[in-house]
C-alpha positions as CSV (number, residue, x, y, z in Angstrom):
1,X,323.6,22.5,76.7
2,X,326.0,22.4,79.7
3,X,325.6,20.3,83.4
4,X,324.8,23.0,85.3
5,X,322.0,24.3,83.0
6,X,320.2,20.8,83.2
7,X,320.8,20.3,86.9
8,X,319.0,23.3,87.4
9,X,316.1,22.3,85.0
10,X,316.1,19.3,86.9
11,X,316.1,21.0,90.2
12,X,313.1,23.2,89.1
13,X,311.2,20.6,88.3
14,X,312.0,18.7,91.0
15,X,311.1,21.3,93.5
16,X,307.4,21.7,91.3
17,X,306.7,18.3,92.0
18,X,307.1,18.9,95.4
19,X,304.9,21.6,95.7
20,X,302.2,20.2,93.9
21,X,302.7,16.7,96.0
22,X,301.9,19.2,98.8
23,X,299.3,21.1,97.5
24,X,297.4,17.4,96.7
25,X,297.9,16.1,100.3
26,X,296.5,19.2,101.8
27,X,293.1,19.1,99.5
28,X,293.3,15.2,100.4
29,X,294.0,16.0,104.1
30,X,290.8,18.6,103.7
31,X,288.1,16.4,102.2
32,X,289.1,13.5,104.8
33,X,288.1,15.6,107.3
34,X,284.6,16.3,105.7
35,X,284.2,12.8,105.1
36,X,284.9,12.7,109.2
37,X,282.7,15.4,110.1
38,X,279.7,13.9,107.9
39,X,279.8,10.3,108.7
40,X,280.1,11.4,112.5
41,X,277.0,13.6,112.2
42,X,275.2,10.6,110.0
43,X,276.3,8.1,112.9
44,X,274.7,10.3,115.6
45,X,271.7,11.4,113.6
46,X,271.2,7.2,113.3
47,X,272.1,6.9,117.2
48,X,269.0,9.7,118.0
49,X,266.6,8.0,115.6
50,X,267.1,4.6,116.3
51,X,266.8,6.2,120.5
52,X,263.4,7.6,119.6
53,X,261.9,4.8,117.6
54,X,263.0,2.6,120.5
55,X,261.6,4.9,122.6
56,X,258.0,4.7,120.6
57,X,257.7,1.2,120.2
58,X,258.8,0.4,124.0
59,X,255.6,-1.1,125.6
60,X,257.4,0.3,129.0
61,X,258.6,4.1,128.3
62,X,255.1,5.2,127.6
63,X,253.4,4.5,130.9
64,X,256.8,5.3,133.0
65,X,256.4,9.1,131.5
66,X,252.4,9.4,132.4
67,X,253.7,8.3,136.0
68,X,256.8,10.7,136.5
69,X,254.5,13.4,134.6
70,X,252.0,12.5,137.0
71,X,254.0,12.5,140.2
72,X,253.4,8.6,141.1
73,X,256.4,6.5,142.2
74,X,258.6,4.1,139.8
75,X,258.5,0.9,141.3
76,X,262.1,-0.7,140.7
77,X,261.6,-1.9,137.6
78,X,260.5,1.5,136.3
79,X,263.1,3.0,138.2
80,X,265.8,0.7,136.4
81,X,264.3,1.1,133.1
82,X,263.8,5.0,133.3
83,X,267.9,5.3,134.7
84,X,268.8,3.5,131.5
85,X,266.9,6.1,129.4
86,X,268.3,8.8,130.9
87,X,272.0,7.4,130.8
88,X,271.0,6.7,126.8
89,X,270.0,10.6,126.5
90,X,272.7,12.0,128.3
91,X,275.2,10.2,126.4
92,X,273.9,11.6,123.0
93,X,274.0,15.1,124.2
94,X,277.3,14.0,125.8
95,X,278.7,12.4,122.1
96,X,277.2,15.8,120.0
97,X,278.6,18.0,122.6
98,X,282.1,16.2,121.7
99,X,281.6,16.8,117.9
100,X,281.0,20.5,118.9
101,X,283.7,21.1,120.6
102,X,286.1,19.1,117.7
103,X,284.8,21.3,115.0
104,X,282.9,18.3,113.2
105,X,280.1,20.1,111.8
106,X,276.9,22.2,113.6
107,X,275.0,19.2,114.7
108,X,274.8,20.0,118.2
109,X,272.5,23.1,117.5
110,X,269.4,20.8,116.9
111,X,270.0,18.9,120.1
112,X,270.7,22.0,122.4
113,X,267.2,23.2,121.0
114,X,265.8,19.4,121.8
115,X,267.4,19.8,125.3
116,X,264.7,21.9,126.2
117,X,262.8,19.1,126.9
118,X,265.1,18.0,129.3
119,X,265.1,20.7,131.2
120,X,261.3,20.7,131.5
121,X,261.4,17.3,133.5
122,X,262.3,17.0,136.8
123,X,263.7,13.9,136.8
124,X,265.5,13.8,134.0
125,X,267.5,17.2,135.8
126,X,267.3,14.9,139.4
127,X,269.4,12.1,137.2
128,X,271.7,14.7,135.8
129,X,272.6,16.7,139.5
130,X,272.4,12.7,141.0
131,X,274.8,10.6,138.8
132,X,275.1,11.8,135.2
133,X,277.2,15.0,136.0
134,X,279.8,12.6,138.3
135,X,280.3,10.8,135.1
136,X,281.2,13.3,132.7
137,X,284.3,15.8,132.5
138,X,283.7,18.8,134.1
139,X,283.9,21.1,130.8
140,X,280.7,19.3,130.1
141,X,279.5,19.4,133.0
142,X,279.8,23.0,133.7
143,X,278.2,23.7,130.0
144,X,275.2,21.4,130.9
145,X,274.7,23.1,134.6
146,X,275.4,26.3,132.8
147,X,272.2,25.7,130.4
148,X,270.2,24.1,133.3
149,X,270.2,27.3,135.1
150,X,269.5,29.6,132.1
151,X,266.4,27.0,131.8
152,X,265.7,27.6,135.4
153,X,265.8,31.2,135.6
154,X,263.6,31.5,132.7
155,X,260.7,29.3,133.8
């Protein structure tokens, strides 16, 4: 067997090896990101549950929702209290909006349901039009207005 003939052996294999170093980083490159998409999902799913189970066993949220459902004033406590809340829901719609729009799974479609109860209280719209939509970018912002009129026209 001649140089050249084992050279080019050599070169073919070379060049597999290559190929099927790339084919291995892509399907490594591929399941990361599904390992990405799921933990962020499982980390907001936590963020919402833990939210709502604060929510239940919070000796103040109760009676600050009979008041605002019944049209009585906050005093500043409950005004503090209820601003926190809404800064606390806005910033999980804000956070599965963000997943959304990076392609890390379909998460967001349970919450955009869920935001109809948002949309159903006045006050929690009053905080978004008063300070939430300052705070975040105006792609979101314009989404959220965007829903909160298709709410409005519909009621």
């Amino acid at each position: 067997m001649n140089w050249d003939a084992i050279a080019a052996v050599s070169d073919l294999a070379s060049a597999i090896a290559v190929i099927a170093t790339l084919v291995y980083l892509a399907v490594q490159v591929r399941d990361a990101g599904r390992s990405a998409s799921l933990a962020a999902a499982q980390t907001n799913r936590y963020a919402r549950i833990e939210n709502f189970i604060a929510q239940r066993d919070s000796p103040y949220f109760a009676p600050i929702r009979v008041k605002l459902r019944e049209g009585k004033e906050l005093d500043a406590d409950e005004r503090v209290r209820w601003t926190s809340h809404c800064s606390a829901m806005w910033g999980l719609i804000y956070s599965d909006w963000v997943q959304r729009q990076l392609g890390l799974g379909e998460e967001f479609l349970v919450v955009e349901d869920s935001m109809v109860v948002f949309f159903d209280d006045a006050s929690m719209i009053t905080y978004w039009r008063d300070i939430a939509s300052n705070v975040y970018p105006q792609s979101f912002v314009k989404y959220i207005d965007s829903k909160i009129h298709s709410w409005e026209g519909r009621t």
